[in-house]
N, C-alpha and C positions, 0 to 999 in steps of 0.2 A: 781151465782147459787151455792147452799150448794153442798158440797163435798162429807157430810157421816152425821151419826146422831150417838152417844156414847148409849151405852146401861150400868145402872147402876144397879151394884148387889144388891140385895132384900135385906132390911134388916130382923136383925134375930127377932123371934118372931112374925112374923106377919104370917097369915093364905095365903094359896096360891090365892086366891082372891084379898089381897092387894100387896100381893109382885109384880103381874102381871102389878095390876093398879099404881105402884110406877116405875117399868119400863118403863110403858109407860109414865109418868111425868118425869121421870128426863131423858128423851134423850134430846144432846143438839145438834142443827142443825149447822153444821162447813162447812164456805165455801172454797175456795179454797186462799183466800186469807188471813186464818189466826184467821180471827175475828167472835167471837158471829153473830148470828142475832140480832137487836134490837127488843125491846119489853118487858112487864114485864106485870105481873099482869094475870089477865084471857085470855088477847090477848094469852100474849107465852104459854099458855098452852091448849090454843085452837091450835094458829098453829102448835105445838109440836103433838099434839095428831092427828092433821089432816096430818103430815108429817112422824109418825109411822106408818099409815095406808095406805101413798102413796107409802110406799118400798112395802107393801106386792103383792108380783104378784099375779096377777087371774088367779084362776084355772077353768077349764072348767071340771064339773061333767065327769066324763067315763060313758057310759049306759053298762049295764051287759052282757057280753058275755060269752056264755056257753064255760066253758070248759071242757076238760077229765078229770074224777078223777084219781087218781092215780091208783086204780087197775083197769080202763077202761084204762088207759095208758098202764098197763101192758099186759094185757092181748090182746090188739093189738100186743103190739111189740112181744111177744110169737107168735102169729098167725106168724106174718111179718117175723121173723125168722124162725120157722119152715118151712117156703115156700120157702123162701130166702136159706137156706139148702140143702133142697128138690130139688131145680133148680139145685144147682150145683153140688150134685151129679149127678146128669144127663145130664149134660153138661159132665162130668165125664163117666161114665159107660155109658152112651147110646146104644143102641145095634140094629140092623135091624132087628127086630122080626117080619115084615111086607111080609120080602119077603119070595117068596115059599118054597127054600131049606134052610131056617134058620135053626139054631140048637137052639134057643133062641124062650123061649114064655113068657118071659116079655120085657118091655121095657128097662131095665134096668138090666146089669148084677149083682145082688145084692150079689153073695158070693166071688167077690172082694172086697168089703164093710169090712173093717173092724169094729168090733160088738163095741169092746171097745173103740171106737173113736165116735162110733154113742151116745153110753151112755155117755161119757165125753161131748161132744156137747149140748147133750140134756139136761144135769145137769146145764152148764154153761147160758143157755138161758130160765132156766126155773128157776132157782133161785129166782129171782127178784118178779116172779109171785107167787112162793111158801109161798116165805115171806109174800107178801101181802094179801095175800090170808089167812094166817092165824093171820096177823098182826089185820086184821079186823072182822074174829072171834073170839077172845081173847078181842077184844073193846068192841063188842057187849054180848060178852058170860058171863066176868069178872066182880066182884064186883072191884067199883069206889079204893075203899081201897087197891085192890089186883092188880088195873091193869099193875102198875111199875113192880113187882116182875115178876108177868107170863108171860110179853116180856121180858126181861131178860130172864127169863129161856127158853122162845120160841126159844130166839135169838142164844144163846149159844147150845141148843140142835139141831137145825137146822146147825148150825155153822158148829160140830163135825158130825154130820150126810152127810153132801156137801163134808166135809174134806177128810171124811173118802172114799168116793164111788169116789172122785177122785183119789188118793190116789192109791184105786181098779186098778183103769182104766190105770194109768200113769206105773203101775205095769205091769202089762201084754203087755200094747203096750213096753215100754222096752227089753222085752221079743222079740219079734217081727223086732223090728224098730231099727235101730241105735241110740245113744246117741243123734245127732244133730237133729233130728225130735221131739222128746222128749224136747227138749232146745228151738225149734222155739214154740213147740207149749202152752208151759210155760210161754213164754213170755209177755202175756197180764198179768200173775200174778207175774212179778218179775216188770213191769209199775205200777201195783199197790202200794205197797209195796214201791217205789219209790216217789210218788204222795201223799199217802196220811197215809203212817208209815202204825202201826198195830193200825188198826181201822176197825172192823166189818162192820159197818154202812154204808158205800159208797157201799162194795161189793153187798147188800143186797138192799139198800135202796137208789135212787139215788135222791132222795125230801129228806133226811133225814137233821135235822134241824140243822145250823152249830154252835149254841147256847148254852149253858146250857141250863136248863129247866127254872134257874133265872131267865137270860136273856131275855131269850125266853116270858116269860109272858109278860116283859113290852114293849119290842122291837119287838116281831114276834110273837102275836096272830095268832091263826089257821096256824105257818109256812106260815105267809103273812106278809112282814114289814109293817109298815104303815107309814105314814108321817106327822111331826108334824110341824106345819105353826109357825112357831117360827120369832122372832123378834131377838133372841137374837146368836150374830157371832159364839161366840164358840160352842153354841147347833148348829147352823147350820152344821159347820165344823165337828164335830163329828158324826151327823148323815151322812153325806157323805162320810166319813172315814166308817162306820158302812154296809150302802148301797154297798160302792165299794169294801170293802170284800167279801159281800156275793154276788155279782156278779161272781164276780173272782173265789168263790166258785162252783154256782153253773153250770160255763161256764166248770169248770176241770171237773165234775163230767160227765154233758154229752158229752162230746169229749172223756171223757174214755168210758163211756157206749155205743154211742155208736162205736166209734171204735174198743173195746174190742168184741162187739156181730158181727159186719163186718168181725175182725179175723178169729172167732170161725166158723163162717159160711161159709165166702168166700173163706179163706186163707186157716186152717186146712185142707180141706180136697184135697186142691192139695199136702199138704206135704205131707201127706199119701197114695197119689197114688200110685200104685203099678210103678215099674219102664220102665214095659213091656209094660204100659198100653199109648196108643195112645190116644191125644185129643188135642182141638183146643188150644193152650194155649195161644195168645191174645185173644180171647173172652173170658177166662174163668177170665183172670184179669181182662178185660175190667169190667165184671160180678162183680166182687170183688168190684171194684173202686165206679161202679154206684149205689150197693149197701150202701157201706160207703157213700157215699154223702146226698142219701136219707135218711139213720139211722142220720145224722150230724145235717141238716134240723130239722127231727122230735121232737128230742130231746133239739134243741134249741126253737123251737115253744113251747115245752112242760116246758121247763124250765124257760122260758120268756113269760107269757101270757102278758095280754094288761094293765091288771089292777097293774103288776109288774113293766112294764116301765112308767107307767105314775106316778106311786111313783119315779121311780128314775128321769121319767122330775120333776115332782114338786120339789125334791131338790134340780136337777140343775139351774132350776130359782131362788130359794132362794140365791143359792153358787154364779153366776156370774160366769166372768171372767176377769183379769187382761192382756194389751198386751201390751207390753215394746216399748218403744218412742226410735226407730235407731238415728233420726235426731231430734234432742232437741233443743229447742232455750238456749242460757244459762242466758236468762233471765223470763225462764217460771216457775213459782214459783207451788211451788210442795208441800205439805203435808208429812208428815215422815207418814208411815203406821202405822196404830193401830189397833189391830186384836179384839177389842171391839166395832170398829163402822162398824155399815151399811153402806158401801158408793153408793154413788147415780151414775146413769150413767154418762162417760164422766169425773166422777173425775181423779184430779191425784195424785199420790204421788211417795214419794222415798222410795224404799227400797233396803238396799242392794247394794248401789252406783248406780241405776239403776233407770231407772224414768218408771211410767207405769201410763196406761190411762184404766180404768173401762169400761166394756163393761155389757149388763144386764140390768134388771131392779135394781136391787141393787146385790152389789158386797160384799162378803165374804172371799172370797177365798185371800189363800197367794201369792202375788206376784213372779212368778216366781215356784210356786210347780206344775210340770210338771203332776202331777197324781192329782189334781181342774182344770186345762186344759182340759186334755182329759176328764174329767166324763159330762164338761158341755161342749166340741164340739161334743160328744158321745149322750146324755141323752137331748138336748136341745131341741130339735126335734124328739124323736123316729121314726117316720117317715121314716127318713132317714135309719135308723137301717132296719127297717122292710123291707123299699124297696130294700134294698142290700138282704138280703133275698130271697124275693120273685122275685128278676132279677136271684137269685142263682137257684131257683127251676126250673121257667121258662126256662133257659137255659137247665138242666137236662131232664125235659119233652121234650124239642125241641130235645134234642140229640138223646135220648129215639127212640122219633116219626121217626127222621132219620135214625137210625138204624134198626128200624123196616122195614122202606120201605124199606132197601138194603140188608135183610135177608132174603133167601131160605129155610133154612133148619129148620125140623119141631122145637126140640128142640129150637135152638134157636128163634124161632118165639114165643115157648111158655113160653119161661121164661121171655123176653122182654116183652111180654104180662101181664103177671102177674104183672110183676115190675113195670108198669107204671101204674097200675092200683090202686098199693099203694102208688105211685107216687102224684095220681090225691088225694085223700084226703087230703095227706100234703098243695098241694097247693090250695085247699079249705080251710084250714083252715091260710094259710098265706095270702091270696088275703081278705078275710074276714076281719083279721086282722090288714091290710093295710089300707082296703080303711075307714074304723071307725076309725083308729088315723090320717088317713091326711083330714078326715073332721074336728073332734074335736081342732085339733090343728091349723089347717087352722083359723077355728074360735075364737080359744084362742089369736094367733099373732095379729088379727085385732080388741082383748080387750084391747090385753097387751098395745099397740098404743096407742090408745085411750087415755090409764089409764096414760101411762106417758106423754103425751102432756098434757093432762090436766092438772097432778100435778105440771108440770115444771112450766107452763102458772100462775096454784094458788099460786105458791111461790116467782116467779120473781115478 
């Protein structure tokens, strides 16, 4: 059975039409014992050309799934927050305004509330929305010529505008508060600063594109990667290198956001309870906890739609994977690695003192490079991804649901209430998610079969 197939650099001068067609002619099909195939003439460059096209895996179309635009993103998670806030000061000041000799005729004691914390809170969760919000009237509003300059200058005056009224706020509560509440509650912006240097862009913009604008044209149209069905190892390897950065990318972004806006909401405002002030305090983490898990959730559904993993599946069936032979006969004759061929499944070679066997429809990836490992046991199946997910959310509602059944008291009834209720859209839109890539892929597996029996069967 061939091993791999070489791919041969273009020569110069020729127009991108022939260069393609010259790649596909001069791959030569190497088996594992060393030698050519036999053949010459129209045959080898019939079977050649029919053996370039049996590496390529089948992809299975995605059909269109609606998703949230970004400022429909935003503008939920403001909702989500403000409520999310809203709960836990009341979990907080709560008061019995009910009963007859109350002295209280709201529900909530609100002039223990401090003012400048409410405004620091609300600046910090509404940022995002602000941005966008005028990120897309300046699109809409701006000549084509002028639209770089007046986001920069949106960007930069909003910047110092956010700066400044925190700034206000951290002033006064100083005033007020001890140094160490003031320190805790800084802390999501000295994680920043930590994460991702001095860079405006994350603070404001958690889609914001991790590219140049160069880049960006030919690699991420619309802030979408796309994927290029390539033949050739090193484009493959590179685009996977390319993919798994901005993964990584946009995985820090929303673990910042949203654990940052879980802080802001859940955590601040037990730092700033007054000291005298009595409440429940495992529900009120509890409260914290469950709300960070739901913002964790959202944000990766948002940051990951369906049509983004199935770019990063379709590269990881191009990359393969290599798994190293424990128990080696030491007479099983092995191939030196060549990071220019395609190899086929079931190949073997040496690299590295080390012998390894190809797994995949065709294999790319470096023998033994622990990070083309995980991208294609990660990416090979999204599925898998999705349903760890959706077991994550599942479990959340089910706690949720439990909790609610063992709660008396009205607050707490109604905040559980709330929470799960924004609960239940996340996991509408990840059970939706799910169940369209473990059909699509369900039915890709039983091509991909297919396609390699067949090609093995044409060449043996």
């Amino acid at each position: 059975m061939p091993g791999g197939r070489r791919n041969a650099a273009s020569r110069s001068g020729q127009s991108k039409f022939q260069a393609n067609f010259y790649v596909s002619s001069n791959i030569g099909i190497r088996s594992n014992s060393g030698e050519g195939t036999a053949g010459n003439g129209a045959d080898d460059k019939k079977s050649e050309h029919y053996g370039m096209k049996a590496l390529a895996p089948k992809h299975v179309p995605i059909p269109v799934v609606p998703v949230d635009g970004h400022l429909t993103f935003e503008v939920l998670s403001l909702v989500v927050s403000i409520i999310a806030a809203s709960l836990q000061m009341l979990n907080l000041y709560r008061t019995v305004w009910w009963l007859p000799h109350s002295y209280n005729n709201y529900s909530m004691n609100f002039y223990l509330i401090d003012p400048y914390l409410l405004v620091f809170i609300i600046i910090m969760i509404a940022r995002q929305f602000i941005y966008s919000l005028l990120h897309r009237i300046i699109d809409v509003s701006s000549p084509v010529r002028l639209l770089p300059n007046a986001q920069k200058i949106m960007r930069v005056t909003l910047l110092i505008i956010v700066i400044n009224i925190l700034c206000w706020c951290l002033y006064h509560l100083a005033e007020r508060h001890n140094s160490m509440k003031i320190f805790y509650l800084c802390y999501p912006l000295s994680i920043y600063f930590v994460m991702f240097g001095i860079n405006a862009a994350p603070f404001f913009d958690i889609s914001a594109p991790l590219y140049g604008n160069d880049e960006k044209k030919t690699k991420f149209p619309m802030d979408k990667p796309l994927h290029n069905c390539s033949l050739n190892a090193s484009a493959i390897r590179a685009e996977v290198s390319t993919l798994r950065t901005d993964f990584n990318w946009r995985l820090k972004r929303a673990l910042f956001a949203s654990s940052s806006s879980a802080y802001i909401c859940g955590i601040a405002p037990i730092i700033f309870a007054p000291q005298h002030l009595h409440f429940n305090i495992p529900w009120v983490v509890q409260y914290a906890i469950l709300f960070w898990l739901e913002r964790v959730i959202a944000h990766f559904s948002y940051a990951y739609p369906v049509r983004y993993c199935d770019v990063l599946h379709r590269a990881a069936l191009h990359l393969g994977r290599w798994v190293k032979i424990e128990n080696r006969n030491s007479h099983t004759y092995a191939q030196v690695w060549n990071d220019s061929i395609l190899w086929r499944h079931g190949s073997v070679v040496r690299h590295n003192k080390e012998i390894y066997r190809s797994e995949g429809f065709c294999t790319v990836a470096e023998p033994g490079n622990s990070n083309h490992s995980r991208f294609y046991d990660l990416f090979r199946n999204p599925t898998i991804l999705l349903c760890s997910v959706l077991g994550l959310q599942l479990l959340l509602v089910c706690a949720q649901l439990l909790i609610l059944l063992c709660t008396t008291d009205w607050y707490q009834v109604l905040s559980m209430t709330l929470l799960l209720v924004i609960n239940y859209y996340t996991l509408f839109k990840v059970t939706r998610d799910y169940l369209i890539c473990w059909k699509i892929y369900h039915a890709e597996q039983i091509i991909q079969d297919k396609s390699q029996m067949t090609a093995n069967s044409t060449i043996q």
